[in-house]
Structures are given as structure tokens and as C-alpha cells.
DOKOL-570729 format. One record per residue: residue in three letters; x, y, z of N, C-alpha, C in turn. Coordinates in nm, 4 decimals, always signed. Example, Ala and Ser with C-alpha at 12.3 -4.5 7.8 and 13.67 -1.06 7.14 Angstrom:
<pt resn="ala" n_east="+1.3190" n_north="-0.5690" n_up="+0.7800" ca_east="+1.2300" ca_north="-0.4500" ca_up="+0.7800" c_east="+1.3200" c_north="-0.3300" c_up="+0.7800"/>
<pt resn="ser" n_east="+1.2850" n_north="-0.2250" n_up="+0.7080" ca_east="+1.3670" ca_north="-0.1060" ca_up="+0.7140" c_east="+1.2900" c_north="+0.0030" c_up="+0.7870"/>
***
This chain:
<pt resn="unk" n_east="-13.4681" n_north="-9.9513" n_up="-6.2680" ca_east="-13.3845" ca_north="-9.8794" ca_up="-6.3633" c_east="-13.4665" c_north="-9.7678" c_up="-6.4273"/>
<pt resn="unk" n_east="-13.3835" n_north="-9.6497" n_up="-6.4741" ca_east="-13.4552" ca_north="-9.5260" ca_up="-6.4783" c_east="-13.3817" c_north="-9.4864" c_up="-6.6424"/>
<pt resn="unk" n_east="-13.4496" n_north="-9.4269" n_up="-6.7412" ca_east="-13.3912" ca_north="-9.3975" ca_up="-6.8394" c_east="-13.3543" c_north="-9.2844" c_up="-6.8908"/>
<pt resn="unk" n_east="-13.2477" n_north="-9.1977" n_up="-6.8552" ca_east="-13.1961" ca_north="-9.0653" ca_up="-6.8825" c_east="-13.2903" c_north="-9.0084" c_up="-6.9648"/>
<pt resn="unk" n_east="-13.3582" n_north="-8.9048" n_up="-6.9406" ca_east="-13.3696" ca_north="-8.8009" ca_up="-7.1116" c_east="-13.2687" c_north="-8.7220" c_up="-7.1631"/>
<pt resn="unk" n_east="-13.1331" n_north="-8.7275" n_up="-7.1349" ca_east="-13.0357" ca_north="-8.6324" ca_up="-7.1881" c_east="-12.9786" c_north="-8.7857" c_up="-7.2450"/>
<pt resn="unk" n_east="-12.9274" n_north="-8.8493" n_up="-7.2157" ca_east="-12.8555" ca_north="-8.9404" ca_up="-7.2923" c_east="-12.8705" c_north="-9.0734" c_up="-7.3358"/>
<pt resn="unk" n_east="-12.9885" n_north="-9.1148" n_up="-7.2599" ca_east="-13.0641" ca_north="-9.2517" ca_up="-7.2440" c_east="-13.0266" c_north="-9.3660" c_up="-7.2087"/>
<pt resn="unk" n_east="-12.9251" n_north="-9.3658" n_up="-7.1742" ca_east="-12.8594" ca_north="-9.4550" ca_up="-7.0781" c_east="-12.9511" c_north="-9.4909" c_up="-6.9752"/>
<pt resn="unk" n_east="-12.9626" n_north="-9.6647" n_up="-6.9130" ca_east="-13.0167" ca_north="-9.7161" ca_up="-6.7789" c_east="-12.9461" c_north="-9.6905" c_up="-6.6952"/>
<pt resn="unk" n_east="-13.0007" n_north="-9.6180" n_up="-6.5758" ca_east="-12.9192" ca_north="-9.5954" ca_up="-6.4474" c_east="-13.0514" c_north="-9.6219" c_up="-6.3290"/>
<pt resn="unk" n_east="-12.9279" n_north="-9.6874" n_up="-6.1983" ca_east="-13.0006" ca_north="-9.7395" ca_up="-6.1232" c_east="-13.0774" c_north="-9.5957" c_up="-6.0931"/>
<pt resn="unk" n_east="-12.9633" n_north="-9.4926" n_up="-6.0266" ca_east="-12.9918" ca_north="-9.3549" ca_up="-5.9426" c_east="-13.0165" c_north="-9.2564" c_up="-6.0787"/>
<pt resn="unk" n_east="-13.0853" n_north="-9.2214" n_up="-6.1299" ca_east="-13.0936" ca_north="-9.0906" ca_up="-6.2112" c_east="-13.0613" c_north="-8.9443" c_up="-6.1712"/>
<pt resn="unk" n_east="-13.0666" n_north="-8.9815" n_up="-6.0045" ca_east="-13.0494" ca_north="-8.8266" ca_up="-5.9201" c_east="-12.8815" c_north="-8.7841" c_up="-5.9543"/>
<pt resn="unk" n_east="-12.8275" n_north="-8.9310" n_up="-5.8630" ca_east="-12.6451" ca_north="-8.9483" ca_up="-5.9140" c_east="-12.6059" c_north="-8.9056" c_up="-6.0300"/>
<pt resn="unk" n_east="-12.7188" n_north="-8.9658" n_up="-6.1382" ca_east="-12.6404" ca_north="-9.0052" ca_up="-6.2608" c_east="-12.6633" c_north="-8.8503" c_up="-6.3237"/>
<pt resn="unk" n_east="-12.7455" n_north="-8.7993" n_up="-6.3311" ca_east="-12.7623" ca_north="-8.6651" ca_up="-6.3837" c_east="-12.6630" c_north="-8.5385" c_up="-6.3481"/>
<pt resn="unk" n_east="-12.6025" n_north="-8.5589" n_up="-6.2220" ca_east="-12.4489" ca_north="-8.4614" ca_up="-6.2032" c_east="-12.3441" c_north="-8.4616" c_up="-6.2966"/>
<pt resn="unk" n_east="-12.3717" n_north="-8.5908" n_up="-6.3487" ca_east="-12.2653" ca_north="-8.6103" ca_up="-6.4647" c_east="-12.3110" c_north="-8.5432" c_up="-6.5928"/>
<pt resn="unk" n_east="-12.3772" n_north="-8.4397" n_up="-6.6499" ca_east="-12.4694" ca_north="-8.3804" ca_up="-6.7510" c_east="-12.4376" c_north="-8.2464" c_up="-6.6836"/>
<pt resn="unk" n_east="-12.4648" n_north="-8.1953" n_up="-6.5249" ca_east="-12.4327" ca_north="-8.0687" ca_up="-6.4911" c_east="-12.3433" c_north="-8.0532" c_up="-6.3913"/>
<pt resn="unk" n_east="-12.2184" n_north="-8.1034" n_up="-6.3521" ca_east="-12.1563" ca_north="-8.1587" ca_up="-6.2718" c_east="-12.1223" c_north="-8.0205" c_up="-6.1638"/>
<pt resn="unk" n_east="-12.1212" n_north="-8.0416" n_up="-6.0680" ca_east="-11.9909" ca_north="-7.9922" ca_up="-5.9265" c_east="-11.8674" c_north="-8.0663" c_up="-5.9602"/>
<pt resn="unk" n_east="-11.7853" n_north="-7.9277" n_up="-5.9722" ca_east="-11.6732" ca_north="-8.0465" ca_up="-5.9552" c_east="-11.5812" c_north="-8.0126" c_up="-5.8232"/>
<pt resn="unk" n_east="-11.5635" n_north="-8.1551" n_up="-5.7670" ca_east="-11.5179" ca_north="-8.1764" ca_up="-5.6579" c_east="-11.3497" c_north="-8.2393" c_up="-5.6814"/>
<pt resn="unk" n_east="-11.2688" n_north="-8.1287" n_up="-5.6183" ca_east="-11.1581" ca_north="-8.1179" ca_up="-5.6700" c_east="-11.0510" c_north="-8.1966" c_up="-5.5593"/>
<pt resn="unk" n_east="-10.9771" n_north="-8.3041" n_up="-5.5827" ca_east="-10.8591" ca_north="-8.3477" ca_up="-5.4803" c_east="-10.7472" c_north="-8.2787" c_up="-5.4880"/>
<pt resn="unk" n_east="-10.7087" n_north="-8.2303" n_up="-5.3256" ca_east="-10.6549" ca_north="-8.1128" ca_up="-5.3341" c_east="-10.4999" c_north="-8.1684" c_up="-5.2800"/>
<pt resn="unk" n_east="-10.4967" n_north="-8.3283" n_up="-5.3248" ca_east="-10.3456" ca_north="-8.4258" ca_up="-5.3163" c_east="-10.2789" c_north="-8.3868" c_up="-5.4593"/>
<pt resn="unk" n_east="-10.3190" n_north="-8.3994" n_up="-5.5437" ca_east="-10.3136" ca_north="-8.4576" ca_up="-5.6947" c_east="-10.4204" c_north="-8.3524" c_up="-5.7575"/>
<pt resn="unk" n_east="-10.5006" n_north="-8.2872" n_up="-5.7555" ca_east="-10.5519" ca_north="-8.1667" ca_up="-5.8035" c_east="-10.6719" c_north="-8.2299" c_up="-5.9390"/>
<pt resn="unk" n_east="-10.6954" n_north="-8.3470" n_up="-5.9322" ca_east="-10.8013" ca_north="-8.4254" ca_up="-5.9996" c_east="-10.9439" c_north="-8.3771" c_up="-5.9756"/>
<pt resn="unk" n_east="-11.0364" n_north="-8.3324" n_up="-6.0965" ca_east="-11.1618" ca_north="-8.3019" ca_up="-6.0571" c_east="-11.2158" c_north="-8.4088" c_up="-6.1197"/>
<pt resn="unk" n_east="-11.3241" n_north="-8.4362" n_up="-6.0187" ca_east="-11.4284" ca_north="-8.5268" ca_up="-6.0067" c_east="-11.5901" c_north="-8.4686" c_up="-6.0050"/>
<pt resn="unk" n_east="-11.6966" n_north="-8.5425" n_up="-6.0756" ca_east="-11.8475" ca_north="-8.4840" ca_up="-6.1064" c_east="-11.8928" c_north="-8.5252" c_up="-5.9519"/>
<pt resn="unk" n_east="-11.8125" n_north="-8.5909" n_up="-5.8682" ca_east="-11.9573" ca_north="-8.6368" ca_up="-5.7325" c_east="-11.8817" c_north="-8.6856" c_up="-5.6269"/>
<pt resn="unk" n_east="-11.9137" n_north="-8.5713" n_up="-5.4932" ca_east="-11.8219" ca_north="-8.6178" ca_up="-5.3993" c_east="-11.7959" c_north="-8.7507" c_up="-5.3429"/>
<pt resn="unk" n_east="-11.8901" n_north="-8.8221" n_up="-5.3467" ca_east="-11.8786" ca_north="-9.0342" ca_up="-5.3142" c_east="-11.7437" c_north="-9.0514" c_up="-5.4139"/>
<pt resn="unk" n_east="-11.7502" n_north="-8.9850" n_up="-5.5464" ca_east="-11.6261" ca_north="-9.0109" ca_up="-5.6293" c_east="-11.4978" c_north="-8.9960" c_up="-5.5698"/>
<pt resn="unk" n_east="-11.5135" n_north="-8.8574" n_up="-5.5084" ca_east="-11.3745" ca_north="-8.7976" ca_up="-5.4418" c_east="-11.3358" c_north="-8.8773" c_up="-5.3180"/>
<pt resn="unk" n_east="-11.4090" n_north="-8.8703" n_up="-5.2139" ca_east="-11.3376" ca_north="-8.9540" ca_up="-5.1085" c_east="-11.2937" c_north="-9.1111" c_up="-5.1254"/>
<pt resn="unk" n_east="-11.3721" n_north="-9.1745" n_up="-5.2622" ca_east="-11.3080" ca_north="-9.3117" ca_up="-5.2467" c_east="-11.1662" c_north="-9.3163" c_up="-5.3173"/>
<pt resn="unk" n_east="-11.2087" n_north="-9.2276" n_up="-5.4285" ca_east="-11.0407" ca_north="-9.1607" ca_up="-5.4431" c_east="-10.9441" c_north="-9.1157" c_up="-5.3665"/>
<pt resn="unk" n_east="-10.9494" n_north="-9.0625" n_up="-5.2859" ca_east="-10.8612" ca_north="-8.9897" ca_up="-5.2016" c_east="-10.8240" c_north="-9.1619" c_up="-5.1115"/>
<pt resn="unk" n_east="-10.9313" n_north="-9.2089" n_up="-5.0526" ca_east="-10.8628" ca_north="-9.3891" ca_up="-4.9828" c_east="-10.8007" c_north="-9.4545" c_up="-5.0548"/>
<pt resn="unk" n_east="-10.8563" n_north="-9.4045" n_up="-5.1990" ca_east="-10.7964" ca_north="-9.5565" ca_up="-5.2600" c_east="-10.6614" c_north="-9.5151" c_up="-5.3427"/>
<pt resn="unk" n_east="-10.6489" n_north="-9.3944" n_up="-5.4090" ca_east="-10.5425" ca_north="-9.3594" ca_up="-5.4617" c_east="-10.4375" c_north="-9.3109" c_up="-5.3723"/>
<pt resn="unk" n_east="-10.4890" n_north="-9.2144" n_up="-5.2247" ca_east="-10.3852" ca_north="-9.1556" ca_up="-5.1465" c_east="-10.3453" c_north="-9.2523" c_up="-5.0175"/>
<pt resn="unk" n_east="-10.4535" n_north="-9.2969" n_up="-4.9727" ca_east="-10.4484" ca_north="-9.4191" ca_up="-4.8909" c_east="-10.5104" c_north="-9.3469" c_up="-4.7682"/>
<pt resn="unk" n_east="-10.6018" n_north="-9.2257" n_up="-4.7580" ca_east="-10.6053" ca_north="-9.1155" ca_up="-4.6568" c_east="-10.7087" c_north="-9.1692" c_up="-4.6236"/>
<pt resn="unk" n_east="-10.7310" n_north="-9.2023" n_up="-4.4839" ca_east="-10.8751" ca_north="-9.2945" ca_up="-4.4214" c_east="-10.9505" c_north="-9.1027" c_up="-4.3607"/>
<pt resn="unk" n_east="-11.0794" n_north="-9.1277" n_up="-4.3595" ca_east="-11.1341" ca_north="-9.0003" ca_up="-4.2619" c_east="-11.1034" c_north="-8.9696" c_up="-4.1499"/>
<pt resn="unk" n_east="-11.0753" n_north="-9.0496" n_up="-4.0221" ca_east="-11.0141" ca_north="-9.0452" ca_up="-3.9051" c_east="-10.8859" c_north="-8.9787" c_up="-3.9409"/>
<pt resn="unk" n_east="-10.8275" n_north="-9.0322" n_up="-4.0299" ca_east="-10.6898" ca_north="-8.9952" ca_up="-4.0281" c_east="-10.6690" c_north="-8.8598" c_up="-4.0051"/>
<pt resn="unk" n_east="-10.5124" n_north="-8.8928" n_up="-3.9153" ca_east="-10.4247" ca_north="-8.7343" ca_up="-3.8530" c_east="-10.3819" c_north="-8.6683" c_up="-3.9844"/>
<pt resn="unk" n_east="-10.3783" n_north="-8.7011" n_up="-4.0957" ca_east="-10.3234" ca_north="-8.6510" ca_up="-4.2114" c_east="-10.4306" c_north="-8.5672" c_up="-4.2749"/>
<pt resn="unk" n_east="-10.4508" n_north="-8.4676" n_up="-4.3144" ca_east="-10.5288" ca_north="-8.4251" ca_up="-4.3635" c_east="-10.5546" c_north="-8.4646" c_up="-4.5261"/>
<pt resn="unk" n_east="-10.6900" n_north="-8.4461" n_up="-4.5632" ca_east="-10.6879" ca_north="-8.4821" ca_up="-4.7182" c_east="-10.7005" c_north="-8.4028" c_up="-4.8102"/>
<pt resn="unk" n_east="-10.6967" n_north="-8.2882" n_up="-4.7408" ca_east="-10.6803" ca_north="-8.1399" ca_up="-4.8178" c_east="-10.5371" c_north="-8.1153" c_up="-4.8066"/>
<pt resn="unk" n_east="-10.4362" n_north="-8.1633" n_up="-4.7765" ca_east="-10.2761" ca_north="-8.1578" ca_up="-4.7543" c_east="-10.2149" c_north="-8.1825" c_up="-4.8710"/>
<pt resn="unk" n_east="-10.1402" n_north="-8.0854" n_up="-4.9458" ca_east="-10.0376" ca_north="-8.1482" ca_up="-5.0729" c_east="-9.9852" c_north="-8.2713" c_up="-5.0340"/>
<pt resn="unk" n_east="-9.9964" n_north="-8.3476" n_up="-5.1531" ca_east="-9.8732" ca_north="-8.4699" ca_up="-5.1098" c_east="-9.7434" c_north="-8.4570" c_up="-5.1028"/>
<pt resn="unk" n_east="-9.6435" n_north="-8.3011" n_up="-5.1181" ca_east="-9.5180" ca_north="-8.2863" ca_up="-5.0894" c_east="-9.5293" c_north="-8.3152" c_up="-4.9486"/>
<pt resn="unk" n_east="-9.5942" n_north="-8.2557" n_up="-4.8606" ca_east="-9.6186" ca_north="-8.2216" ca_up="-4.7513" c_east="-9.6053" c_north="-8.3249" c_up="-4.6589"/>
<pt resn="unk" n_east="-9.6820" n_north="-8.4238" n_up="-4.7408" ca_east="-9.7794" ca_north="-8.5594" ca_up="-4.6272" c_east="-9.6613" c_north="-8.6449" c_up="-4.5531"/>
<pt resn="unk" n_east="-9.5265" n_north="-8.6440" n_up="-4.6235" ca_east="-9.4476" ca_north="-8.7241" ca_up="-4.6175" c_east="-9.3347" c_north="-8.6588" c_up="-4.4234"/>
<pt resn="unk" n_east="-9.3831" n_north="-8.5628" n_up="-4.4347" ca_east="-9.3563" ca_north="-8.4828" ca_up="-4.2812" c_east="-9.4597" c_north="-8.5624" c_up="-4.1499"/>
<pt resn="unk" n_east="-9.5612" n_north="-8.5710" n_up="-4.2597" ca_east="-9.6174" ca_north="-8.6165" ca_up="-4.1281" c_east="-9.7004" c_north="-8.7781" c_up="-4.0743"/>
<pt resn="unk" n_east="-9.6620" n_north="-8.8282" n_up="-4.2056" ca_east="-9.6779" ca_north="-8.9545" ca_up="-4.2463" c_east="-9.5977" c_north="-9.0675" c_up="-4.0946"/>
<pt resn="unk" n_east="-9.4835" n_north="-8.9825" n_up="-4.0798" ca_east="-9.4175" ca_north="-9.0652" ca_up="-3.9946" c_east="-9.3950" c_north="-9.0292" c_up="-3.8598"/>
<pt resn="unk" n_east="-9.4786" n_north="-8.9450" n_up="-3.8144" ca_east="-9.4823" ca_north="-8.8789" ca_up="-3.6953" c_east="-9.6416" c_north="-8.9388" c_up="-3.6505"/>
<pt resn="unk" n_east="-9.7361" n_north="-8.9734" n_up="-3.7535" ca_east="-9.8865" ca_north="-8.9903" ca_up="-3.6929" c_east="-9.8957" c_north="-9.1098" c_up="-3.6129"/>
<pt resn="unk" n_east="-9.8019" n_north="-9.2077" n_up="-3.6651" ca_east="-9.7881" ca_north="-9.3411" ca_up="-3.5307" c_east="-9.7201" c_north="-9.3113" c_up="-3.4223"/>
<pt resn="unk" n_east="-9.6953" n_north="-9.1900" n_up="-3.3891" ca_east="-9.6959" ca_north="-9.1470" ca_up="-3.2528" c_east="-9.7089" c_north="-9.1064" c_up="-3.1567"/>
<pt resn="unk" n_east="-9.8385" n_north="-9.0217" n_up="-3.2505" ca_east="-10.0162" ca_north="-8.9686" ca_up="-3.1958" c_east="-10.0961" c_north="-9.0966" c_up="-3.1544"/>
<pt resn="unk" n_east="-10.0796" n_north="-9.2200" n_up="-3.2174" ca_east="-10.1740" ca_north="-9.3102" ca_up="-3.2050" c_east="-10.1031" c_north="-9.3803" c_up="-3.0989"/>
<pt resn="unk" n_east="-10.0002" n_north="-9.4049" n_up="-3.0404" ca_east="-9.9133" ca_north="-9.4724" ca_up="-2.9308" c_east="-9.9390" c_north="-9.4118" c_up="-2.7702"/>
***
């Protein structure tokens, strides 16, 4: 465990944890949510959109959109 000098908080990663002090923000472009750290964004995007990486759906795709092709991708995979 490592002890911030900006806020002093214990963190395992200090490298991680310090984006959150000068962040990137990494923006979901379903729902338009910014996030400080891309590991943040893609488990978001699985876990809130349900969008795996393989997937035929893109995860840069509005969610008006997804619903066109939501039901056509099990017939790419057939």
C-alpha cells in the first residue's frame, strides 16, 4: 500500500489512483457518461450496456441505434 501526497488516502496502485487528481476522461459514447480511467469505461460499457468486445455491435454506437442491430447479430453468428 502506497500513500497519496495529494489526498492521503491508501491505494494499492498509486499510478491508477492518481488519474483520479488529473483525470482523462474517457467518455461512453451509449449513454455519454465520463469516466477518469479506461478499465472504468469498458467494464461499464459490459456491465451497464451488456456490449462484450467481440461483439458485432459496436460500443461506440448510440443506444437508439443498437436496437436495429441487436436482432440481426444472431444471424452473423449462425
Amino acid at each position: 500500500m502506497e500513500c497519496c501526497k495529494v489526498c492521503g488516502k491508501s491505494v494499492a496502485n498509486i499510478k491508477k489512483h492518481m488519474k483520479s487528481h488529473n483525470p482523462d476522461k474517457h467518455v461512453c459514447h451509449i449513454c455519454m457518461i465520463s469516466l477518469t480511467r479506461s478499465d472504468n469505461l469498458k467494464r461499464h460499457i459490459k456491465l451497464k450496456h451488456g456490449v462484450r468486445e467481440n461483439s458485432l455491435i459496436s460500443p461506440f454506437m448510440r443506444m437508439e441505434h443498437k436496437h436495429f442491430l441487436a436482432k440481426s447479430e444472431s444471424a452473423y453468428l449462425t
